[in-house]
PDB file of N, CA, C and O in Angstrom:
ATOM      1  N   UNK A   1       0.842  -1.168   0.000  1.00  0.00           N
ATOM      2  CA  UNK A   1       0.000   0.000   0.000  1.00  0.00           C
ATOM      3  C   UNK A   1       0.898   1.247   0.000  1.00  0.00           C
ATOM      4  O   UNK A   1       1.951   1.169   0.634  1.00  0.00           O
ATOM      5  N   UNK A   2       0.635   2.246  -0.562  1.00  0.00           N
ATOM      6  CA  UNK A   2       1.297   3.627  -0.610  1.00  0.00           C
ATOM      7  C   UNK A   2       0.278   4.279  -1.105  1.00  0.00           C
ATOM      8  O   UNK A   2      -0.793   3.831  -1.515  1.00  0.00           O
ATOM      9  N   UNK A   3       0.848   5.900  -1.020  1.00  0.00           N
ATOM     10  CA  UNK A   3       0.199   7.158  -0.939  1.00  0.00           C
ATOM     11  C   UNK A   3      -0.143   7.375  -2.660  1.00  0.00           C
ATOM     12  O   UNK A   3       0.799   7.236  -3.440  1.00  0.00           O
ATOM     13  N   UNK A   4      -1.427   7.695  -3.158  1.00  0.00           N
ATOM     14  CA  UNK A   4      -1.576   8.204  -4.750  1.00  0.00           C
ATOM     15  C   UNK A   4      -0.304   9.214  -5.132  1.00  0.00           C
ATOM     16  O   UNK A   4       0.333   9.107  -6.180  1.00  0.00           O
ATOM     17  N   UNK A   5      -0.053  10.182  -4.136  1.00  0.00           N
ATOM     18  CA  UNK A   5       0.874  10.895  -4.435  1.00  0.00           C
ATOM     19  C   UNK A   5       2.218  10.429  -5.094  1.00  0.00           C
ATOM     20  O   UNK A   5       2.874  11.292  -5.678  1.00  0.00           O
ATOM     21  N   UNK A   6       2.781   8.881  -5.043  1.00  0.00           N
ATOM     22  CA  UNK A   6       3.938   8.014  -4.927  1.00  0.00           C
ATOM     23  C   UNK A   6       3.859   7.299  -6.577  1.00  0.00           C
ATOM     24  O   UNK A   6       4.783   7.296  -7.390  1.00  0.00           O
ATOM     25  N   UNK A   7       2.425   6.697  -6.775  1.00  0.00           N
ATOM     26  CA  UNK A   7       2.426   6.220  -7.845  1.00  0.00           C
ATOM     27  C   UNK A   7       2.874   6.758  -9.556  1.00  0.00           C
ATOM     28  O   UNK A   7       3.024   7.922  -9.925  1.00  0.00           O
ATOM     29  N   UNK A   8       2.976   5.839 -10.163  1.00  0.00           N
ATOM     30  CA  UNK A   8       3.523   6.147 -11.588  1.00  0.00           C
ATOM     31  C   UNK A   8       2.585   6.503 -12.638  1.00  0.00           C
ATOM     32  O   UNK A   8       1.669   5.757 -12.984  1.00  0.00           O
ATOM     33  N   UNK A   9       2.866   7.897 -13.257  1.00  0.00           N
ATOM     34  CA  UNK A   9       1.591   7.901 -14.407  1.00  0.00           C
ATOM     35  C   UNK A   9       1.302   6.739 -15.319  1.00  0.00           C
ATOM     36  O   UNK A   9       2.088   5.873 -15.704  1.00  0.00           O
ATOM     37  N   UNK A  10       0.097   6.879 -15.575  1.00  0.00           N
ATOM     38  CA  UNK A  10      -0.413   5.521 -16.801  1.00  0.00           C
ATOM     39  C   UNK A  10      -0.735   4.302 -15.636  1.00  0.00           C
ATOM     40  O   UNK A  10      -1.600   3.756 -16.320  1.00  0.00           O
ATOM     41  N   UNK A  11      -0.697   3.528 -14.487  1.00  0.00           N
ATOM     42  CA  UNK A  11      -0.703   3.018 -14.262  1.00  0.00           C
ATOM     43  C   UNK A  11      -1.876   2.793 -13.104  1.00  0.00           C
ATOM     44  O   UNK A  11      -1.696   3.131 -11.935  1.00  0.00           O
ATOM     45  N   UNK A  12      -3.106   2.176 -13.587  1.00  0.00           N
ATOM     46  CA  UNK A  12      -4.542   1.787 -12.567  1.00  0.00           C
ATOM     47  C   UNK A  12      -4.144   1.024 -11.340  1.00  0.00           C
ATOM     48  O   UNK A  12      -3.738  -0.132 -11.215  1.00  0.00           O
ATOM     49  N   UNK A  13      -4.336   1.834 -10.600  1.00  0.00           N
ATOM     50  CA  UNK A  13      -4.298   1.453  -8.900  1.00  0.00           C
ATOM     51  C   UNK A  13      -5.647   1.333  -8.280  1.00  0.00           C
ATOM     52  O   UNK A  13      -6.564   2.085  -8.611  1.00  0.00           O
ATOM     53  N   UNK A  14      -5.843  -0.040  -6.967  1.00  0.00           N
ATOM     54  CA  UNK A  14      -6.973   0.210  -6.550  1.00  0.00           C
ATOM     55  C   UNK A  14      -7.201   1.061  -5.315  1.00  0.00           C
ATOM     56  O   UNK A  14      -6.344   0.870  -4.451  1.00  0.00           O
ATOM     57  N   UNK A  15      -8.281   2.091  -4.961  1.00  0.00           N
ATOM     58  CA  UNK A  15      -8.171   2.762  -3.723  1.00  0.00           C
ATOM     59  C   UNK A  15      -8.154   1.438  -2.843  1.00  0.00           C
ATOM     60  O   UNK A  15      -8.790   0.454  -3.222  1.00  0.00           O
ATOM     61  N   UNK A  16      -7.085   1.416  -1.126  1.00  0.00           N
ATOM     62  CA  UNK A  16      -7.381   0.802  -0.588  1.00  0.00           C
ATOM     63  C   UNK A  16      -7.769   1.168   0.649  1.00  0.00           C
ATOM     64  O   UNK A  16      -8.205   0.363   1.472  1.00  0.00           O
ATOM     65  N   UNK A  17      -7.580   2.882   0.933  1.00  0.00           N
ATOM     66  CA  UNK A  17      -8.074   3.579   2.302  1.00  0.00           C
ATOM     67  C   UNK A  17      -8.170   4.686   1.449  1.00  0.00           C
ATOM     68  O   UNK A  17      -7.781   4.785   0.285  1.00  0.00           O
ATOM     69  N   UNK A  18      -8.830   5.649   2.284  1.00  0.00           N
ATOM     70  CA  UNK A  18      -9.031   7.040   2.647  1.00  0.00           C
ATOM     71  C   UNK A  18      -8.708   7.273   3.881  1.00  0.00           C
ATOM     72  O   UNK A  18      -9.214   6.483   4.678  1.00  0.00           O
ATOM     73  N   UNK A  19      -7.784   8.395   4.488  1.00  0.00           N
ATOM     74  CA  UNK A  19      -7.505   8.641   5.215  1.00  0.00           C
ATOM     75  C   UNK A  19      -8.010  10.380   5.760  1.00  0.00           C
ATOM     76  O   UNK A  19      -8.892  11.084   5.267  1.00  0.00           O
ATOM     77  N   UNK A  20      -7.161  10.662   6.828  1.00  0.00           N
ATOM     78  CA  UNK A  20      -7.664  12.067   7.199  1.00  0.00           C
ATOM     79  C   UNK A  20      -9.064  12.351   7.717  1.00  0.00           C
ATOM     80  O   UNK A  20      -9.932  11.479   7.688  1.00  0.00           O
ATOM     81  N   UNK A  21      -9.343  13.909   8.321  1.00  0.00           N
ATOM     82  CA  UNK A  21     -10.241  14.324   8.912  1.00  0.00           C
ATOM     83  C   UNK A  21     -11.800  13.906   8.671  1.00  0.00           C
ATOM     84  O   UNK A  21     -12.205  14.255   7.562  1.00  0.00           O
ATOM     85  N   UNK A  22     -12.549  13.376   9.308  1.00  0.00           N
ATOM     86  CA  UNK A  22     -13.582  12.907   8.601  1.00  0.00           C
ATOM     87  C   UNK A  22     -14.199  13.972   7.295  1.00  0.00           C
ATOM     88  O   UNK A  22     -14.849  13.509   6.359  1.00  0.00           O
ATOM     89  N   UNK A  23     -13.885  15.381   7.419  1.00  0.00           N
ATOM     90  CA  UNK A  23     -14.589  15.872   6.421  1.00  0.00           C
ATOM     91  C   UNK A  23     -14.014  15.923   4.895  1.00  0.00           C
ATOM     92  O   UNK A  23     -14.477  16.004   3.757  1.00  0.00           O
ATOM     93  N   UNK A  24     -12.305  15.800   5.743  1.00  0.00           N
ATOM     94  CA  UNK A  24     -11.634  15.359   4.258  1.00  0.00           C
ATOM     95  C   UNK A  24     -12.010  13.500   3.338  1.00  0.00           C
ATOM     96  O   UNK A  24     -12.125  13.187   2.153  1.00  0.00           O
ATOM     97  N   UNK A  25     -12.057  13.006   4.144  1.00  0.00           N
ATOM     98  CA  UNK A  25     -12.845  11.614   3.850  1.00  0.00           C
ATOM     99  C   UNK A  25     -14.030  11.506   3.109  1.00  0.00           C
ATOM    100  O   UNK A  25     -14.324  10.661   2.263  1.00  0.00           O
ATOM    101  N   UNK A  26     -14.858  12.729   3.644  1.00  0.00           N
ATOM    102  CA  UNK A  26     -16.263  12.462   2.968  1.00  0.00           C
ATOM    103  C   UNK A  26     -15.916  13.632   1.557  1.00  0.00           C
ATOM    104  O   UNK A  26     -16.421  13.513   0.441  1.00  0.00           O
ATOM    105  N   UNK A  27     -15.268  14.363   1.833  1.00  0.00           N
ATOM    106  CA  UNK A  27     -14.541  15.262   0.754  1.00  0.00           C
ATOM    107  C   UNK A  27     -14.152  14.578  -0.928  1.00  0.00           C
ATOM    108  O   UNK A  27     -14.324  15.071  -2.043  1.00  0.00           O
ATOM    109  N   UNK A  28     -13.615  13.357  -0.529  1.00  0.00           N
ATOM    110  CA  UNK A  28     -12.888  12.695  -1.251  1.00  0.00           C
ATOM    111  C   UNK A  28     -13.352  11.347  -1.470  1.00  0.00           C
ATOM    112  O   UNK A  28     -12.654  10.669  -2.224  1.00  0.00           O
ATOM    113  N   UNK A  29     -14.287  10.861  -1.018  1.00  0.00           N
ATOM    114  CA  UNK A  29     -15.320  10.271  -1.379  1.00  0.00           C
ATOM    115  C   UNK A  29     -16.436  10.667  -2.365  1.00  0.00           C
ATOM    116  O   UNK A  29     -16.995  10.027  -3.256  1.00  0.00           O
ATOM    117  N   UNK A  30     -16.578  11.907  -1.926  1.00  0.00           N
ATOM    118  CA  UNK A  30     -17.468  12.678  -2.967  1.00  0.00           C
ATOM    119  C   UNK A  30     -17.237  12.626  -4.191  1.00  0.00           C
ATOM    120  O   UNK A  30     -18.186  12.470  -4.959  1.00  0.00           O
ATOM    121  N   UNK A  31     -15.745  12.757  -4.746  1.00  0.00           N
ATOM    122  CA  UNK A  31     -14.769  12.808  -6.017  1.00  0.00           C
ATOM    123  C   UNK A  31     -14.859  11.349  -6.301  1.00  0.00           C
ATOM    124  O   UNK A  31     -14.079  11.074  -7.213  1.00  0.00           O
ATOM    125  N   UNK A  32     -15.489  10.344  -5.885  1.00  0.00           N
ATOM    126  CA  UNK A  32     -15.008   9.257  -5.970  1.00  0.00           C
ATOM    127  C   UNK A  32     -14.175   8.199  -5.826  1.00  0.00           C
ATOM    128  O   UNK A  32     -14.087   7.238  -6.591  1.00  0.00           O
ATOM    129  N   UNK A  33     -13.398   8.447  -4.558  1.00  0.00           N
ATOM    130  CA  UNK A  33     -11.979   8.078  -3.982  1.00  0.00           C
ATOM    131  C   UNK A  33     -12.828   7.350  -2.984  1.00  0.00           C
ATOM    132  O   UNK A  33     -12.983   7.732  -1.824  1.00  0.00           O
ATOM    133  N   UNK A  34     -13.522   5.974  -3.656  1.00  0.00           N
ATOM    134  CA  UNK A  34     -13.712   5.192  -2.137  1.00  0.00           C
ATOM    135  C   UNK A  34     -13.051   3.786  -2.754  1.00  0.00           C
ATOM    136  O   UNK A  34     -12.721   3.421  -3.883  1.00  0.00           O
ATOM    137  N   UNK A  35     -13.027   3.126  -1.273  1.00  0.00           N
ATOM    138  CA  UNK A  35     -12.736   1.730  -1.407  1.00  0.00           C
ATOM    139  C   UNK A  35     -12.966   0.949  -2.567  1.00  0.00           C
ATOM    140  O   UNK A  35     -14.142   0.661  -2.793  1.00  0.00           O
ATOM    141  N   UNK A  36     -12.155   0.572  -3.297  1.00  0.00           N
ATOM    142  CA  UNK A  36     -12.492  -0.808  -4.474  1.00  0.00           C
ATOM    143  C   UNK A  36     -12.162  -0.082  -5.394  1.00  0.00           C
ATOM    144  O   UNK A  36     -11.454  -0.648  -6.227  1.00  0.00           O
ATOM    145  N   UNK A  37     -12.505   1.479  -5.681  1.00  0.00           N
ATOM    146  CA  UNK A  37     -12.442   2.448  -7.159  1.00  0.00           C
ATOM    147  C   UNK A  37     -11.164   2.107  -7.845  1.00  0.00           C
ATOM    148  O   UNK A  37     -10.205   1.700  -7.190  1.00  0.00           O
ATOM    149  N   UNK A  38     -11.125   2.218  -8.806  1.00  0.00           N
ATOM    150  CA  UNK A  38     -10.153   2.248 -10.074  1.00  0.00           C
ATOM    151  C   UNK A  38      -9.466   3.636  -9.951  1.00  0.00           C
ATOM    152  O   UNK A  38     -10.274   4.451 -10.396  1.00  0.00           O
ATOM    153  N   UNK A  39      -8.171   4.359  -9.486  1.00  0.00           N
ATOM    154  CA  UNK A  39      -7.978   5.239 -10.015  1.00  0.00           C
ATOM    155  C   UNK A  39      -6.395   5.258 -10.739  1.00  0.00           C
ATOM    156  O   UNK A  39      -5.534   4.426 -10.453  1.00  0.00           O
ATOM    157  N   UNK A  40      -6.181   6.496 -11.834  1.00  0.00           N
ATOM    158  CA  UNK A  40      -4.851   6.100 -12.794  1.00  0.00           C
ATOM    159  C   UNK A  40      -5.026   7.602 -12.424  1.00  0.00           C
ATOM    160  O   UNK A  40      -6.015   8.306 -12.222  1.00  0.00           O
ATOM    161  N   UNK A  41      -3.567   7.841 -12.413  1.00  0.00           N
ATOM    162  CA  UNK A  41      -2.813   9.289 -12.203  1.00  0.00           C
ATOM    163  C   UNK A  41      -2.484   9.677 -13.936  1.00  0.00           C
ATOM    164  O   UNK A  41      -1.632   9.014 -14.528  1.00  0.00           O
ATOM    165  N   UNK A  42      -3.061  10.532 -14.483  1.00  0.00           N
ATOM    166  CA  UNK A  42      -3.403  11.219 -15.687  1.00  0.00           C
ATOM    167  C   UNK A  42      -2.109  12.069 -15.985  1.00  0.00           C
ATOM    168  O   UNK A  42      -1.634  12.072 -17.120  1.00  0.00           O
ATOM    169  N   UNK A  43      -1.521  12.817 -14.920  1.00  0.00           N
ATOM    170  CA  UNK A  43      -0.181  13.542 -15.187  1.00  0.00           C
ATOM    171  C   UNK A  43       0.497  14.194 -13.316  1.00  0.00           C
ATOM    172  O   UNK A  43       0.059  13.780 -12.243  1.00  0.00           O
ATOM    173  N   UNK A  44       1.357  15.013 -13.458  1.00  0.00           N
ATOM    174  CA  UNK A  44       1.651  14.894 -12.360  1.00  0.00           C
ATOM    175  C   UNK A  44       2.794  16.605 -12.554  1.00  0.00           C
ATOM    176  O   UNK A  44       3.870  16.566 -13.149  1.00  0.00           O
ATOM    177  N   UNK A  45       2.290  17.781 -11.986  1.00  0.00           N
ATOM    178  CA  UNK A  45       3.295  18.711 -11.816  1.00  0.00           C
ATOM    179  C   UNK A  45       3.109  19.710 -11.044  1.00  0.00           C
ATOM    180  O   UNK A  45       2.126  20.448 -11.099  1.00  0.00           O
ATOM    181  N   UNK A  46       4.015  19.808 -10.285  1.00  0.00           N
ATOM    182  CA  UNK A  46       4.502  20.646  -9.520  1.00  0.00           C
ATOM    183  C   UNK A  46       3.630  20.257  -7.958  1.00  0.00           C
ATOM    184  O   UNK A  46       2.970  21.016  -7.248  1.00  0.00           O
ATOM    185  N   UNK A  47       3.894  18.981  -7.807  1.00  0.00           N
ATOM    186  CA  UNK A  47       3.232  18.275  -6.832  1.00  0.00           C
ATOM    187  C   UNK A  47       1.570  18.117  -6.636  1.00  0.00           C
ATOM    188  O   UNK A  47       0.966  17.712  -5.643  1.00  0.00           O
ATOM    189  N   UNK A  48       1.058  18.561  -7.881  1.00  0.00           N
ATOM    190  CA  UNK A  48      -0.284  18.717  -8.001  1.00  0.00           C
ATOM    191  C   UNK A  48      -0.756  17.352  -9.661  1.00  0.00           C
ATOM    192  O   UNK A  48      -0.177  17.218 -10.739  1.00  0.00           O
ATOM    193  N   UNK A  49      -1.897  16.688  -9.136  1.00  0.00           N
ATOM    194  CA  UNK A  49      -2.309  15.422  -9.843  1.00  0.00           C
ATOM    195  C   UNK A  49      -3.559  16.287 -10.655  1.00  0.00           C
ATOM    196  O   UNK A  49      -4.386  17.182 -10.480  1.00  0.00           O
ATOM    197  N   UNK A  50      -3.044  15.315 -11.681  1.00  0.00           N
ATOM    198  CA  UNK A  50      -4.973  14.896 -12.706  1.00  0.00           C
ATOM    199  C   UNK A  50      -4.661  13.395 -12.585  1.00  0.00           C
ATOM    200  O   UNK A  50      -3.736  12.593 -12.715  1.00  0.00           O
ATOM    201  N   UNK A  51      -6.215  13.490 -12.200  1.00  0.00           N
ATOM    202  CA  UNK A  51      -6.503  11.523 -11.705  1.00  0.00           C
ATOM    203  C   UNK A  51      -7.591  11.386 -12.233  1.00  0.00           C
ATOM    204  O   UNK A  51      -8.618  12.061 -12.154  1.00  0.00           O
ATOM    205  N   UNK A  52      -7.228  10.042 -13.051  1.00  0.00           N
ATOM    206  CA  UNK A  52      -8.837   9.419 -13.623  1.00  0.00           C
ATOM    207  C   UNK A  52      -9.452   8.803 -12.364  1.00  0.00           C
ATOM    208  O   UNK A  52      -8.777   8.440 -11.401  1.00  0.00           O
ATOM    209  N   UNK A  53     -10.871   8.706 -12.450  1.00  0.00           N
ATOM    210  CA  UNK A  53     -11.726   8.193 -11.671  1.00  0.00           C
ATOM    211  C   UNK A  53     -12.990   8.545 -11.909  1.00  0.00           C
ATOM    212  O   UNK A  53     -13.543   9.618 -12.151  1.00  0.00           O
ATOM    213  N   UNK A  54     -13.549   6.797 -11.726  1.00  0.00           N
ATOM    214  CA  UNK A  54     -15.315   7.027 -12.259  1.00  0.00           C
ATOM    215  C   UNK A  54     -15.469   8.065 -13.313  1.00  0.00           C
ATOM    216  O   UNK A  54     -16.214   9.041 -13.234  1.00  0.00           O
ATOM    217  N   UNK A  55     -14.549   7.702 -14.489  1.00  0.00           N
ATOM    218  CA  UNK A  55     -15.226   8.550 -15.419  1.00  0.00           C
ATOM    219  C   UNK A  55     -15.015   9.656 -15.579  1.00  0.00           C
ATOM    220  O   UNK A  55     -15.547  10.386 -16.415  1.00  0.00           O
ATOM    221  N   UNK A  56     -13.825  10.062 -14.427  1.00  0.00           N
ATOM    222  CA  UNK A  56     -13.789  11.709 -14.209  1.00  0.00           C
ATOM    223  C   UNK A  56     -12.388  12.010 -14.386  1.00  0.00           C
ATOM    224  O   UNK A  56     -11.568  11.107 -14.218  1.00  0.00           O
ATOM    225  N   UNK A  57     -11.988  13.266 -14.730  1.00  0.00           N
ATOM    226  CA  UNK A  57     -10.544  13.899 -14.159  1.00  0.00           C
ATOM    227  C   UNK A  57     -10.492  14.977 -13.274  1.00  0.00           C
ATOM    228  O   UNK A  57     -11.013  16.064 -13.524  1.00  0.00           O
ATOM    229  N   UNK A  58     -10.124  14.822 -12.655  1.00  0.00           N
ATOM    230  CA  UNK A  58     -10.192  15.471 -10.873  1.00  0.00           C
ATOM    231  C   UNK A  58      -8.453  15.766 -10.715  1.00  0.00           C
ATOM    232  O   UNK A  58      -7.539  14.952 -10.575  1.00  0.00           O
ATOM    233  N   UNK A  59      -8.421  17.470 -10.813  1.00  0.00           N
ATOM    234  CA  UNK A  59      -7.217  17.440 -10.475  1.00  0.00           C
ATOM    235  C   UNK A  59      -6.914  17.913  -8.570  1.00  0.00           C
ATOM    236  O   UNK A  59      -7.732  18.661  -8.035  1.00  0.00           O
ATOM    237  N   UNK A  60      -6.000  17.509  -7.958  1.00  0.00           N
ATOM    238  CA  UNK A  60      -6.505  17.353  -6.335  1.00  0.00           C
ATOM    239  C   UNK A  60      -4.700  17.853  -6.259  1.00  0.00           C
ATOM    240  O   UNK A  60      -3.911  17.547  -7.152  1.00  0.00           O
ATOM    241  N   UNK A  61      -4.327  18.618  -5.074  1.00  0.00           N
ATOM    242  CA  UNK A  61      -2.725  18.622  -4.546  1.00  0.00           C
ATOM    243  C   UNK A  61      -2.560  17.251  -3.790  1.00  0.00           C
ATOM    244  O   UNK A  61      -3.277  16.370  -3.317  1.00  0.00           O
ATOM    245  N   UNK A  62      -1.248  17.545  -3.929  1.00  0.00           N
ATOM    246  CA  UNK A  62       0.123  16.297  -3.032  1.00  0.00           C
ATOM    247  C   UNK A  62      -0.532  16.021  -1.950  1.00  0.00           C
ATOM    248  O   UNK A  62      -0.877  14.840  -1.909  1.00  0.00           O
ATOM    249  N   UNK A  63      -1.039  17.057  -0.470  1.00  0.00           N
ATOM    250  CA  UNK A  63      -1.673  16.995   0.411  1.00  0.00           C
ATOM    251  C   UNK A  63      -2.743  16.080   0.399  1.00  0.00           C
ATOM    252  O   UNK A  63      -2.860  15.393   1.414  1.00  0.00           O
ATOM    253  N   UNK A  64      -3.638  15.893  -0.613  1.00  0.00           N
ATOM    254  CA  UNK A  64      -5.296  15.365  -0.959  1.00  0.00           C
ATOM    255  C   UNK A  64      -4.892  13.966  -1.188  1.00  0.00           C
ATOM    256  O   UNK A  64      -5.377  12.937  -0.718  1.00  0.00           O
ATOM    257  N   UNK A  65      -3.892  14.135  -2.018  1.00  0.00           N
ATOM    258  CA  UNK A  65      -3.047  12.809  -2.884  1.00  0.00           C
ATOM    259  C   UNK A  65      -2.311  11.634  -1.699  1.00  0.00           C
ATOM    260  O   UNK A  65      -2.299  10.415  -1.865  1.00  0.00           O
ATOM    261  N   UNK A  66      -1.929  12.120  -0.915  1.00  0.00           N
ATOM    262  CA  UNK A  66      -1.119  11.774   0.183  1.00  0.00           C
ATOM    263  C   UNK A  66      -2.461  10.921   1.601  1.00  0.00           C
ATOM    264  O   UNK A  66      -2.108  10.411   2.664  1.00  0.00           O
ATOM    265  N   UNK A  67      -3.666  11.023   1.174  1.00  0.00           N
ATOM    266  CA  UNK A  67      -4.307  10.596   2.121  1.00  0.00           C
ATOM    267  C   UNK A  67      -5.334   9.286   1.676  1.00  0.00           C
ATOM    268  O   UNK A  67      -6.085   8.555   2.322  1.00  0.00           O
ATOM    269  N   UNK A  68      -4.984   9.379   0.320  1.00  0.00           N
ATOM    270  CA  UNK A  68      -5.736   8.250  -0.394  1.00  0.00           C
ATOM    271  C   UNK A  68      -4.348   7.191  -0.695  1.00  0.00           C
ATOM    272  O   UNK A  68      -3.353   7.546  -1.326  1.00  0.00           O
ATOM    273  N   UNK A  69      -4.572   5.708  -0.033  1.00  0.00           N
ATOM    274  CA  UNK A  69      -4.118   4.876   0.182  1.00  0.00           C
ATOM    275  C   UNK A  69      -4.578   3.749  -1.335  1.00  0.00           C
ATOM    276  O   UNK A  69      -5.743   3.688  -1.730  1.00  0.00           O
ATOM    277  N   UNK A  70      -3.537   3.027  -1.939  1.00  0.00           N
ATOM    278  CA  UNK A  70      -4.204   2.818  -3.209  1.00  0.00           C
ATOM    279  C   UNK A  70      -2.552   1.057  -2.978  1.00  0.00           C
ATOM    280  O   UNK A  70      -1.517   0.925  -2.325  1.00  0.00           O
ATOM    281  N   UNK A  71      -3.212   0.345  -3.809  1.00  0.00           N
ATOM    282  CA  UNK A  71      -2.710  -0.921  -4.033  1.00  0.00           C
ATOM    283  C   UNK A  71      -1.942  -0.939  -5.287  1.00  0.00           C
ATOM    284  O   UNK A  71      -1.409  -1.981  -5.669  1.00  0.00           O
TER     285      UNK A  71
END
């Protein structure tokens, strides 16, 4: 397990936690960052992500990135 922030572009990871404040949790759940989801890191600069998920591109910072736990 490691941080979304860590992973390699192009490459589908499964969420395996959400972490942080409950409101950041339900925050990032909202985006679609729950348990089981499919997400692939789209590009990656200046410590700030575009992440596929459910269909979406959601760009989120290192901080946001760093609390979603992925396989």
């Amino acid at each position: 397990m490691m941080p979304l922030s860590m992973v390699n572009q192009g490459e589908p990871h499964i969420v395996s936690r959400v972490g942080g404040k409950e409101e950041t949790k339900r925050f990032l759940e909202s985006l679609g960052f729950v348990n089981g989801s499919t997400v692939t890191v789209v590009s990656s600069a200046n410590g700030n992500l575009i992440v596929h998920v459910k269909d979406s591109r959601i760009a989120i910072g290192r901080d946001m990135a760093n609390k979603v736990m992925v396989n």
